[in-house]
mmCIF file of the N, C-alpha and C atoms, coordinates in Angstrom:
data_MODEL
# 
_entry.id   MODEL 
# 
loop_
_atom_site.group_PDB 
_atom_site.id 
_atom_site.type_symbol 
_atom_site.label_atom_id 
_atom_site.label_alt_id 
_atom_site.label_comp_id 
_atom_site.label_asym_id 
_atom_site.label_entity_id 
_atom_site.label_seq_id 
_atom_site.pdbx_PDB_ins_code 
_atom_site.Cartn_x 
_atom_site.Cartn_y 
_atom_site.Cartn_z 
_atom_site.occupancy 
_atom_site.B_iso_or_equiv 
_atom_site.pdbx_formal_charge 
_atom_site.auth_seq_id 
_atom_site.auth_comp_id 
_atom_site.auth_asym_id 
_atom_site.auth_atom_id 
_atom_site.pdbx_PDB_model_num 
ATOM 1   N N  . UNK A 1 1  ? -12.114 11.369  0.008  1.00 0.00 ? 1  UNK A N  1 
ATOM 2   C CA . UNK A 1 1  ? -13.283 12.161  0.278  1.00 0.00 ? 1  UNK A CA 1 
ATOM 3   C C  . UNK A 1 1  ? -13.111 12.966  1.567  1.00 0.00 ? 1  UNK A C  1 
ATOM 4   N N  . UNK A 1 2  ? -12.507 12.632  2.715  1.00 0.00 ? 2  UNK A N  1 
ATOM 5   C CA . UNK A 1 2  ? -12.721 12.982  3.936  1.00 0.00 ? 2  UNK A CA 1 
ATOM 6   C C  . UNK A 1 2  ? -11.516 14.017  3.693  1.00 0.00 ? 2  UNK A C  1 
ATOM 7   N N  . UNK A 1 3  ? -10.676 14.053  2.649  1.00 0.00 ? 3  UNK A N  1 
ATOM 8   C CA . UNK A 1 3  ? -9.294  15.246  2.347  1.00 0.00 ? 3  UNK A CA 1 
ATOM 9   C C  . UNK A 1 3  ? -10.391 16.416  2.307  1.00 0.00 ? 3  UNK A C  1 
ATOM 10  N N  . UNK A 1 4  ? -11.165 16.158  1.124  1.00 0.00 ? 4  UNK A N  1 
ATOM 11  C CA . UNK A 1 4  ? -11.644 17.312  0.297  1.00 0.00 ? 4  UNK A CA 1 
ATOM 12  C C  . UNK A 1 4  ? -12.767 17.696  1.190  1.00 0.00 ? 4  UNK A C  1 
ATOM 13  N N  . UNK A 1 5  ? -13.168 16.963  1.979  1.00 0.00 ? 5  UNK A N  1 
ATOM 14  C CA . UNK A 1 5  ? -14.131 17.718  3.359  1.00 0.00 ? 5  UNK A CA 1 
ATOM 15  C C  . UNK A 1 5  ? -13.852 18.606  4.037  1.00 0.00 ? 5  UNK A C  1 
ATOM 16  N N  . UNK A 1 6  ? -12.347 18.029  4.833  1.00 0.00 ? 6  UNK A N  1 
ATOM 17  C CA . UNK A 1 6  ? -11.664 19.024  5.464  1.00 0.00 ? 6  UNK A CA 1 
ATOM 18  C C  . UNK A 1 6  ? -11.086 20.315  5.118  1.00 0.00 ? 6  UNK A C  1 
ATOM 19  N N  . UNK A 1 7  ? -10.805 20.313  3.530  1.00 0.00 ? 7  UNK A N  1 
ATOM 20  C CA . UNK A 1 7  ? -10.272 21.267  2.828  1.00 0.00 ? 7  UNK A CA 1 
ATOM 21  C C  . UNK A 1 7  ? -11.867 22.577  2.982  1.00 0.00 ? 7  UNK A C  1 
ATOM 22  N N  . UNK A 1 8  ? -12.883 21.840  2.499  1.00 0.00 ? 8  UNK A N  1 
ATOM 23  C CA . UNK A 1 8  ? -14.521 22.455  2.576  1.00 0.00 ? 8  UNK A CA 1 
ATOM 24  C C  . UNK A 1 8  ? -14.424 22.953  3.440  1.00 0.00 ? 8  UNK A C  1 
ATOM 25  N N  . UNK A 1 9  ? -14.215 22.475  4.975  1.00 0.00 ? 9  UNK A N  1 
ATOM 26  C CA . UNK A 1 9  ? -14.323 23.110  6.189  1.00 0.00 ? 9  UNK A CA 1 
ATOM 27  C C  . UNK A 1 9  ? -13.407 23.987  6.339  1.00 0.00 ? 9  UNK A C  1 
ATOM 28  N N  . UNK A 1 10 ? -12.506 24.049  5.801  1.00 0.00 ? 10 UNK A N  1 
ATOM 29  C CA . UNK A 1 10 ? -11.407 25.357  5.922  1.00 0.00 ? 10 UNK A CA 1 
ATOM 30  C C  . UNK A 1 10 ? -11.684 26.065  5.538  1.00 0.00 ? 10 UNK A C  1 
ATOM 31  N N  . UNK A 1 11 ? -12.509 25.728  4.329  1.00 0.00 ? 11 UNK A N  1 
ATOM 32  C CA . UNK A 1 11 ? -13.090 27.396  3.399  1.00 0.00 ? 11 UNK A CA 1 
ATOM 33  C C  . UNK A 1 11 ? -13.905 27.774  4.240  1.00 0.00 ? 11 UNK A C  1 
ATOM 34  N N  . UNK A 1 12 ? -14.697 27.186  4.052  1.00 0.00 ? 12 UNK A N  1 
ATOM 35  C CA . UNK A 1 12 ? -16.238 27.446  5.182  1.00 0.00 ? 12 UNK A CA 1 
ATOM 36  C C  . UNK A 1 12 ? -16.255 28.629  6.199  1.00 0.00 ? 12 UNK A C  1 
ATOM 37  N N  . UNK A 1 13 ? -15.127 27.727  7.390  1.00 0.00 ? 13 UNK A N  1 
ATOM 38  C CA . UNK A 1 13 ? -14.487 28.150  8.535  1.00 0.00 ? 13 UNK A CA 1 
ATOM 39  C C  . UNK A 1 13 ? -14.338 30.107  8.600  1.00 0.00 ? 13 UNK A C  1 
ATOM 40  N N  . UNK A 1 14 ? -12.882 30.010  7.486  1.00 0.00 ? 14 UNK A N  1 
ATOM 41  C CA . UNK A 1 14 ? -12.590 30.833  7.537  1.00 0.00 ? 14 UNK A CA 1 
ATOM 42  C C  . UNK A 1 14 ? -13.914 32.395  6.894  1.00 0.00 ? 14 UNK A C  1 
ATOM 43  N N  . UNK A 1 15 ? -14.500 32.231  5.852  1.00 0.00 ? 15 UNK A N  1 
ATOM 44  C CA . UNK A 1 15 ? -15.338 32.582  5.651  1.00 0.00 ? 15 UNK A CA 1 
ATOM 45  C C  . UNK A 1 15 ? -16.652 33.116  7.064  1.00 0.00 ? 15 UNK A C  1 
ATOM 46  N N  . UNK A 1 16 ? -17.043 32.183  7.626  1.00 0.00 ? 16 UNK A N  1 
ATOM 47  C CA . UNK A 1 16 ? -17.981 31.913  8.958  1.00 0.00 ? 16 UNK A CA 1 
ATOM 48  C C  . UNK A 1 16 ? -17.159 33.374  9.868  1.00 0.00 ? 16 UNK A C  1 
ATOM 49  N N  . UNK A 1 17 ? -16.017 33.092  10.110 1.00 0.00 ? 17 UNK A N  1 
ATOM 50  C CA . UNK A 1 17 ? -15.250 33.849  10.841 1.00 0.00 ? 17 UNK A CA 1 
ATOM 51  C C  . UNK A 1 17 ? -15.424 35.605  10.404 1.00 0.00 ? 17 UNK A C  1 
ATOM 52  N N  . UNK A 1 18 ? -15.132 35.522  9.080  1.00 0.00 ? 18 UNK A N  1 
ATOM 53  C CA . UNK A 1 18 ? -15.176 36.900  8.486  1.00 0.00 ? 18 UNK A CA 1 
ATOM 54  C C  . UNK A 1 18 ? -16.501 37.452  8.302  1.00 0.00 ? 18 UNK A C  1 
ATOM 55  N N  . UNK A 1 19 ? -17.156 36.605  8.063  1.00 0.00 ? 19 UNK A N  1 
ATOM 56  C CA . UNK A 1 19 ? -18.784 37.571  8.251  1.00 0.00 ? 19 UNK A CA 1 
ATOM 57  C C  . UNK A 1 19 ? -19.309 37.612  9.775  1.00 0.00 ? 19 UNK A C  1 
ATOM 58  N N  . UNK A 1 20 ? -18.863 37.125  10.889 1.00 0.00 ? 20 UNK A N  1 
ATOM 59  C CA . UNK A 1 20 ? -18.923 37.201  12.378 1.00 0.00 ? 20 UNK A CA 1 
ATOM 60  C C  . UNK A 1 20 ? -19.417 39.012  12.155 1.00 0.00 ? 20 UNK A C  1 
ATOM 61  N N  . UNK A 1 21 ? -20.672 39.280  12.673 1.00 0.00 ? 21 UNK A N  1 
ATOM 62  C CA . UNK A 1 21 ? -21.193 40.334  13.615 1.00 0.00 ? 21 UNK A CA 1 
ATOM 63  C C  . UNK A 1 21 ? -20.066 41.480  14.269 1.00 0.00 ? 21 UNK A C  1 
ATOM 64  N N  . UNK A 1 22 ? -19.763 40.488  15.254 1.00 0.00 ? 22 UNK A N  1 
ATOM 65  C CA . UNK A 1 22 ? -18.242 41.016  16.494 1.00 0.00 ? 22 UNK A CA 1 
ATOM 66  C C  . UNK A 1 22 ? -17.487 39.955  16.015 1.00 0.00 ? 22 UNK A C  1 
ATOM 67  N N  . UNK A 1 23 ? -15.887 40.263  15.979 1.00 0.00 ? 23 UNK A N  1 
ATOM 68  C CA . UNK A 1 23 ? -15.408 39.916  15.875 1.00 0.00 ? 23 UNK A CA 1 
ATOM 69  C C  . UNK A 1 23 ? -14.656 38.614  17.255 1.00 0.00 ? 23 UNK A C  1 
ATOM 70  N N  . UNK A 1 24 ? -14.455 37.596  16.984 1.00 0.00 ? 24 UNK A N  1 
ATOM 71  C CA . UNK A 1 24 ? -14.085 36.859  17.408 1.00 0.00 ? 24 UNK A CA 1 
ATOM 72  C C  . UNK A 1 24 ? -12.206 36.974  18.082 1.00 0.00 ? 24 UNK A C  1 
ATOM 73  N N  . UNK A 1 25 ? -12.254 36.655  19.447 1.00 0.00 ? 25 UNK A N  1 
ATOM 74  C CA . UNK A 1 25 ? -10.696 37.203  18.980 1.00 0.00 ? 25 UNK A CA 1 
ATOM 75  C C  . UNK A 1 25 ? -9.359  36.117  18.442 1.00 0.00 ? 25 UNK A C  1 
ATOM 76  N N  . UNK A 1 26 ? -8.518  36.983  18.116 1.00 0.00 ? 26 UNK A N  1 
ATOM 77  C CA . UNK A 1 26 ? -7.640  36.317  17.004 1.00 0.00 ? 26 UNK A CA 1 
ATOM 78  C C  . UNK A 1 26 ? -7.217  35.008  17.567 1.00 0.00 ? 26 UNK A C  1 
ATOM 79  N N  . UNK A 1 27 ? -6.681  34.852  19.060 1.00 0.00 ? 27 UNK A N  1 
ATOM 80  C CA . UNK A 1 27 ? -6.022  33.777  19.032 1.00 0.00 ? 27 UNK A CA 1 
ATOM 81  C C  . UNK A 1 27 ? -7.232  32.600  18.579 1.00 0.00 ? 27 UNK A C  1 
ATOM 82  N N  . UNK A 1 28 ? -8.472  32.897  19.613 1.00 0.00 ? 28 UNK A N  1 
ATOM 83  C CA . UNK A 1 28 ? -9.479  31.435  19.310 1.00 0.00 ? 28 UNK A CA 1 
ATOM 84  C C  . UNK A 1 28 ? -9.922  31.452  17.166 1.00 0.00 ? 28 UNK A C  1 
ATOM 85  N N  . UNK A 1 29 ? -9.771  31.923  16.723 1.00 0.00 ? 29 UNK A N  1 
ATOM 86  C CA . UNK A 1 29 ? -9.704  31.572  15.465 1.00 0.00 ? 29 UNK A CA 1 
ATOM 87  C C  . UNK A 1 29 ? -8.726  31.122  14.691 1.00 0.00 ? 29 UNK A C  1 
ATOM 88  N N  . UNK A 1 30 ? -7.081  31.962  14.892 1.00 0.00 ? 30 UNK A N  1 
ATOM 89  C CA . UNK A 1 30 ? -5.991  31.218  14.997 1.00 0.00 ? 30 UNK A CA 1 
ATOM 90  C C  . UNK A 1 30 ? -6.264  29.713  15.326 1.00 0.00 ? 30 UNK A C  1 
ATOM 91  N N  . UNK A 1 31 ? -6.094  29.220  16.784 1.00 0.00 ? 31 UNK A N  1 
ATOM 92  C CA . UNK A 1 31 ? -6.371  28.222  17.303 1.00 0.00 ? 31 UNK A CA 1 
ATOM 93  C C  . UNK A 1 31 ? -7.673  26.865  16.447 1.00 0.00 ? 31 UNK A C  1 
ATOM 94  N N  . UNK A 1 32 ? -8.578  27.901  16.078 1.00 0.00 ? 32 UNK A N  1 
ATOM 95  C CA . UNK A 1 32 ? -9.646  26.774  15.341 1.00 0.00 ? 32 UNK A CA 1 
ATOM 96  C C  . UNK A 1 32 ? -8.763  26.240  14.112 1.00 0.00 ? 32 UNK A C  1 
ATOM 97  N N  . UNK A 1 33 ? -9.052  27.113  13.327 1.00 0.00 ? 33 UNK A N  1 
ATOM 98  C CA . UNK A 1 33 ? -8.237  26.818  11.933 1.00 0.00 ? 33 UNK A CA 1 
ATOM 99  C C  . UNK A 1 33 ? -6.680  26.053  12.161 1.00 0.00 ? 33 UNK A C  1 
ATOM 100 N N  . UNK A 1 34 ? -5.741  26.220  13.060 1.00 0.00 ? 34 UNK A N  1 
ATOM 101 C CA . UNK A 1 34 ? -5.052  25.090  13.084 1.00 0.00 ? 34 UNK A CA 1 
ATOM 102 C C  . UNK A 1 34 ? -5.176  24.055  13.291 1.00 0.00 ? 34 UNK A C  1 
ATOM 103 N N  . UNK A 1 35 ? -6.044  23.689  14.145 1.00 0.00 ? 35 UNK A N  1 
ATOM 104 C CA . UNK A 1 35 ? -6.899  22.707  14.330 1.00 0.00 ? 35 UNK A CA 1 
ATOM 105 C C  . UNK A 1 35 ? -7.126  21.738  13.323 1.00 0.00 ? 35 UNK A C  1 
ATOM 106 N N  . UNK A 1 36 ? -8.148  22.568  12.377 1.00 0.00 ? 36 UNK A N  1 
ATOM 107 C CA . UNK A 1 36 ? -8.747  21.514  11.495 1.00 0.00 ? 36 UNK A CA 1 
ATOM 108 C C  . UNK A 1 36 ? -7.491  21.663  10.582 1.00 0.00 ? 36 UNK A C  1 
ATOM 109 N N  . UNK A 1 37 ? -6.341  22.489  10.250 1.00 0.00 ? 37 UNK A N  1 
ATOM 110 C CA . UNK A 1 37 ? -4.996  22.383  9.286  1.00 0.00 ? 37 UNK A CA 1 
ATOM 111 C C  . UNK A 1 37 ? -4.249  20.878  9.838  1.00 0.00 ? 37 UNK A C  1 
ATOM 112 N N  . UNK A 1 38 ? -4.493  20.875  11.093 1.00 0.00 ? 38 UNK A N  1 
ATOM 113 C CA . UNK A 1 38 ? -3.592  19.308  11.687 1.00 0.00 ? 38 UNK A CA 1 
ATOM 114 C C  . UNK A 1 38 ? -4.335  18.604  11.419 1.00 0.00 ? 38 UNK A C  1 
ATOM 115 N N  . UNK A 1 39 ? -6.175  18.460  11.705 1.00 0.00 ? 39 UNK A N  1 
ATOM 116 C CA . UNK A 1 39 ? -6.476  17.211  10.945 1.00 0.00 ? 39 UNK A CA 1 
ATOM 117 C C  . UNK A 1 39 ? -6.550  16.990  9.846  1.00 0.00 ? 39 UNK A C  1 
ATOM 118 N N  . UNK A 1 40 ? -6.674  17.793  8.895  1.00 0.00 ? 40 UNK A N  1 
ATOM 119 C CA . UNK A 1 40 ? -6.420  17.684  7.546  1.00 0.00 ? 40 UNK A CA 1 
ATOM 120 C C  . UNK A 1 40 ? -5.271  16.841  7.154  1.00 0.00 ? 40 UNK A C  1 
ATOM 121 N N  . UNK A 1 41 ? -3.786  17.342  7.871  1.00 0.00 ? 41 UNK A N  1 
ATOM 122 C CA . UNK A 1 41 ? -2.794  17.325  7.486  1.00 0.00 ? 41 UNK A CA 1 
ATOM 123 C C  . UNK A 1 41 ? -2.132  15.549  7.981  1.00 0.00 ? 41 UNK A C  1 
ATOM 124 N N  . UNK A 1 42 ? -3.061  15.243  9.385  1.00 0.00 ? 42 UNK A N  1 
ATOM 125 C CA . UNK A 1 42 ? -2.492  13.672  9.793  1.00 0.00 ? 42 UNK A CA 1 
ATOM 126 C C  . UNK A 1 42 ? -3.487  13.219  8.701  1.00 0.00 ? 42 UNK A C  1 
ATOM 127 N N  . UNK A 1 43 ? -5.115  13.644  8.257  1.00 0.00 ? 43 UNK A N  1 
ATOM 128 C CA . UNK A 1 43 ? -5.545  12.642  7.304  1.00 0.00 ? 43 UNK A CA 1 
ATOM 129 C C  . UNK A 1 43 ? -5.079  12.571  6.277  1.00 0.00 ? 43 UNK A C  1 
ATOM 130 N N  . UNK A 1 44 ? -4.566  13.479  5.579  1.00 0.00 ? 44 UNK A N  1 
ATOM 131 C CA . UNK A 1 44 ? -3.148  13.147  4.294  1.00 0.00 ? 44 UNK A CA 1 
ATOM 132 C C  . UNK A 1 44 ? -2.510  12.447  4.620  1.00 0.00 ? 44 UNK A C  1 
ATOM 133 N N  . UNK A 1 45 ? -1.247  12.280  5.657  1.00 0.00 ? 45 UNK A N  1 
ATOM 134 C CA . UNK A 1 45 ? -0.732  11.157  5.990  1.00 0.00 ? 45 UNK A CA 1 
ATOM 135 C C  . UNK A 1 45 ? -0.966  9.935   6.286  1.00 0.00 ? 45 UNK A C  1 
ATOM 136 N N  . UNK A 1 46 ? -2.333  9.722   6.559  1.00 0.00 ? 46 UNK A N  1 
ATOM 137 C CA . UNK A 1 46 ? -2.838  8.502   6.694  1.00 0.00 ? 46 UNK A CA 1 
ATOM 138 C C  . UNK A 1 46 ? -3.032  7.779   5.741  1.00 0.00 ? 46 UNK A C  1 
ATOM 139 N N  . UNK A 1 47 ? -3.676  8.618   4.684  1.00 0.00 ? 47 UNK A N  1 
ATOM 140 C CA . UNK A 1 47 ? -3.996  8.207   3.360  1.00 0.00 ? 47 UNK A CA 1 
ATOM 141 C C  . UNK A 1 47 ? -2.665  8.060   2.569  1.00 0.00 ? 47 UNK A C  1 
ATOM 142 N N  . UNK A 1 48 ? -1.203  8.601   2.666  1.00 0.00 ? 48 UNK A N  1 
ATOM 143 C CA . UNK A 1 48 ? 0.044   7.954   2.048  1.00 0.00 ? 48 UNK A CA 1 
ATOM 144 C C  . UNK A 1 48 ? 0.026   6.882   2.436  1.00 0.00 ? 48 UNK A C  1 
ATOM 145 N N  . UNK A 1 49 ? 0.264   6.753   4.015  1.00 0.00 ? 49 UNK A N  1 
ATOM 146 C CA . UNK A 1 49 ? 0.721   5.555   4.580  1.00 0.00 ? 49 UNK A CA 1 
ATOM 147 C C  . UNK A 1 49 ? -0.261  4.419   4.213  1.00 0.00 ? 49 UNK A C  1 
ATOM 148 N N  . UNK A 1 50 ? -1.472  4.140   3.851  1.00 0.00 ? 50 UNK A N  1 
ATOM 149 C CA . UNK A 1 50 ? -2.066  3.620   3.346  1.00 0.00 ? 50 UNK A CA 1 
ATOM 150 C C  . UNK A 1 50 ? -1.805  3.408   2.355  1.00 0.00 ? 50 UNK A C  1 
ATOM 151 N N  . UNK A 1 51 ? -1.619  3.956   1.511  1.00 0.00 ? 51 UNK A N  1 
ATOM 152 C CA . UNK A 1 51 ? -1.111  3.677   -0.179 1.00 0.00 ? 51 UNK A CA 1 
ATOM 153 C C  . UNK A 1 51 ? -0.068  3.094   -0.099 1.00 0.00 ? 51 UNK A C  1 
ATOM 154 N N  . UNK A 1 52 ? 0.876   3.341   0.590  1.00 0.00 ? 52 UNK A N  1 
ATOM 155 C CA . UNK A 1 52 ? 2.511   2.639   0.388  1.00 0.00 ? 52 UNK A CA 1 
ATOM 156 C C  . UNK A 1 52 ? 2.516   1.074   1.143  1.00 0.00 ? 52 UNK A C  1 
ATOM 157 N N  . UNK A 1 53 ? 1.591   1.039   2.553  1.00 0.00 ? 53 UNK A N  1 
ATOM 158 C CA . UNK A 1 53 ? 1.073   -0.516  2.777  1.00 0.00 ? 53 UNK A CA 1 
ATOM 159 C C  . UNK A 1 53 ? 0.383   -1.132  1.623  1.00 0.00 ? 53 UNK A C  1 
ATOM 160 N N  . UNK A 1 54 ? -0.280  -0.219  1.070  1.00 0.00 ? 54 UNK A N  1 
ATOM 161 C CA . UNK A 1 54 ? -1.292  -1.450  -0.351 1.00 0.00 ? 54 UNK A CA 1 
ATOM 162 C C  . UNK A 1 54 ? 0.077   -1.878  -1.043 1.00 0.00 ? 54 UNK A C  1 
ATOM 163 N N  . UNK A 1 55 ? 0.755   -0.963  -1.442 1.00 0.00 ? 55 UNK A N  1 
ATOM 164 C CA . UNK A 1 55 ? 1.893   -1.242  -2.567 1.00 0.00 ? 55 UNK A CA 1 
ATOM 165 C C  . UNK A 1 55 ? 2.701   -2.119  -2.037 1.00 0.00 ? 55 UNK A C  1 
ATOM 166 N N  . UNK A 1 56 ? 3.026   -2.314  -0.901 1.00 0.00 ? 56 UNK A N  1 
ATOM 167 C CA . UNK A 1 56 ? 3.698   -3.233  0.207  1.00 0.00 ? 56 UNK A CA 1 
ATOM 168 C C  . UNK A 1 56 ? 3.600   -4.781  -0.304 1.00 0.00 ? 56 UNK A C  1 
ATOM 169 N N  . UNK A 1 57 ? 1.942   -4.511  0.132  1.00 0.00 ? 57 UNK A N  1 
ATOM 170 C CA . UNK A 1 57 ? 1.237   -5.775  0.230  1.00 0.00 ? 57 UNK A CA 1 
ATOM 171 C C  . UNK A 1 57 ? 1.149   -6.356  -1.314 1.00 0.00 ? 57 UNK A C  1 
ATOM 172 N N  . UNK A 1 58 ? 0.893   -5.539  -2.441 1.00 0.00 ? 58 UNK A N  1 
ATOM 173 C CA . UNK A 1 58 ? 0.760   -6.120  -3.257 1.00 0.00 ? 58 UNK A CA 1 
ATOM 174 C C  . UNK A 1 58 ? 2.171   -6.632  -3.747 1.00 0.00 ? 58 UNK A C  1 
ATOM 175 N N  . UNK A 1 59 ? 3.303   -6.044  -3.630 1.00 0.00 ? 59 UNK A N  1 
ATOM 176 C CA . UNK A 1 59 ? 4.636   -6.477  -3.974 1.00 0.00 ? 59 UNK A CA 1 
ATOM 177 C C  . UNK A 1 59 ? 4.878   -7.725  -3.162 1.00 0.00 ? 59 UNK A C  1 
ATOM 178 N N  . UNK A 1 60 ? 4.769   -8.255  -1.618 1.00 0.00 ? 60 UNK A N  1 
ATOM 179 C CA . UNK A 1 60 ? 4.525   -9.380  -1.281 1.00 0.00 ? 60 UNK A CA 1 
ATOM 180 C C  . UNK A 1 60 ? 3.391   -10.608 -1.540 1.00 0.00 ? 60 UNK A C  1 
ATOM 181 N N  . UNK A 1 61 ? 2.538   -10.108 -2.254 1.00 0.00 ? 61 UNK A N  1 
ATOM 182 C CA . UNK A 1 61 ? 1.577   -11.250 -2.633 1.00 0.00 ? 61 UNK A CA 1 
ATOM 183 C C  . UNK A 1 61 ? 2.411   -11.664 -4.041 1.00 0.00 ? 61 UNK A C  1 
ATOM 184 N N  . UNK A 1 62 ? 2.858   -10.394 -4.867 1.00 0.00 ? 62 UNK A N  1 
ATOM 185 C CA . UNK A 1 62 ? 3.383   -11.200 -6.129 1.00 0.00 ? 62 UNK A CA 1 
ATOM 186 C C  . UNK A 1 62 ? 4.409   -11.892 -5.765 1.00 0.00 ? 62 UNK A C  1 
ATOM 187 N N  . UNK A 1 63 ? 5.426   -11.559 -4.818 1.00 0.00 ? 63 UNK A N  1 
ATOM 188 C CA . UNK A 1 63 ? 6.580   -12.583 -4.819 1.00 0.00 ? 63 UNK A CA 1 
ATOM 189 C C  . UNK A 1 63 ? 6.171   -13.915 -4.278 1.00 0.00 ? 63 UNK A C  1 
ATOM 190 N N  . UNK A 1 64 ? 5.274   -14.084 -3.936 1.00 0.00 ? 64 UNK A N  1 
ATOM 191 C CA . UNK A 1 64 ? 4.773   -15.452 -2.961 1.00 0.00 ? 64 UNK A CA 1 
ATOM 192 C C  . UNK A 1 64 ? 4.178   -15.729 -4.234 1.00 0.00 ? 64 UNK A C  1 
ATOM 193 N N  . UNK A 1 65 ? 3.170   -15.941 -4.777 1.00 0.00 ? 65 UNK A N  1 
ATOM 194 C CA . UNK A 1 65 ? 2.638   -16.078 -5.787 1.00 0.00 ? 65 UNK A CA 1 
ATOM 195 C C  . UNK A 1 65 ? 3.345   -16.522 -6.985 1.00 0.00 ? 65 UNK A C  1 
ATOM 196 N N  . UNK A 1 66 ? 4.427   -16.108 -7.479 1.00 0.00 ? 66 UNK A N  1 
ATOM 197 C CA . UNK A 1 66 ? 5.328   -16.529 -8.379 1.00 0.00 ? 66 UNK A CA 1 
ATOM 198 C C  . UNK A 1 66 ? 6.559   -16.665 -7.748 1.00 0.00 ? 66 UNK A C  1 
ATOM 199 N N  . UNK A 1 67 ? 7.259   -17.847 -7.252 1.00 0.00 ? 67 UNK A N  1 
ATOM 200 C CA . UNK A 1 67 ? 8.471   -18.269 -6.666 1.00 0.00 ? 67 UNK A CA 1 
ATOM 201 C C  . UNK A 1 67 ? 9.690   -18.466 -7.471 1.00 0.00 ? 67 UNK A C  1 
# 
């Protein structure tokens, strides 16, 4: 859920930016939007690394479990 948020806020973002009045200048919008691209991008990784500990864990409960 918190992927497809961040992905929301990118649309959003960029959108917000383009209907701006005056324009904003490039680097601080540059700068925003990478921003939320890195948190996006460590919360993907978090969420692998999470998946591959479950798979971890469940491959060590079965070997203990059946000896």
């Amino acid at each position: 859920m918190t992927i497809d948020t961040l992905k929301e806020i990118l649309l959003q973002q960029k959108e917000v930016y383009q209907s701006l009045p005056s324009p904003l200048g490039k680097n601080y919008t540059v700068q925003a939007q990478e921003y939320v691209s890195f948190q996006l991008q460590m919360v993907k990784s978090l969420n692998l690394r999470s998946k591959s500990n479950y798979e971890r864990l469940k491959t060590e409960i079965t070997l203990v479990m059946n000896p």
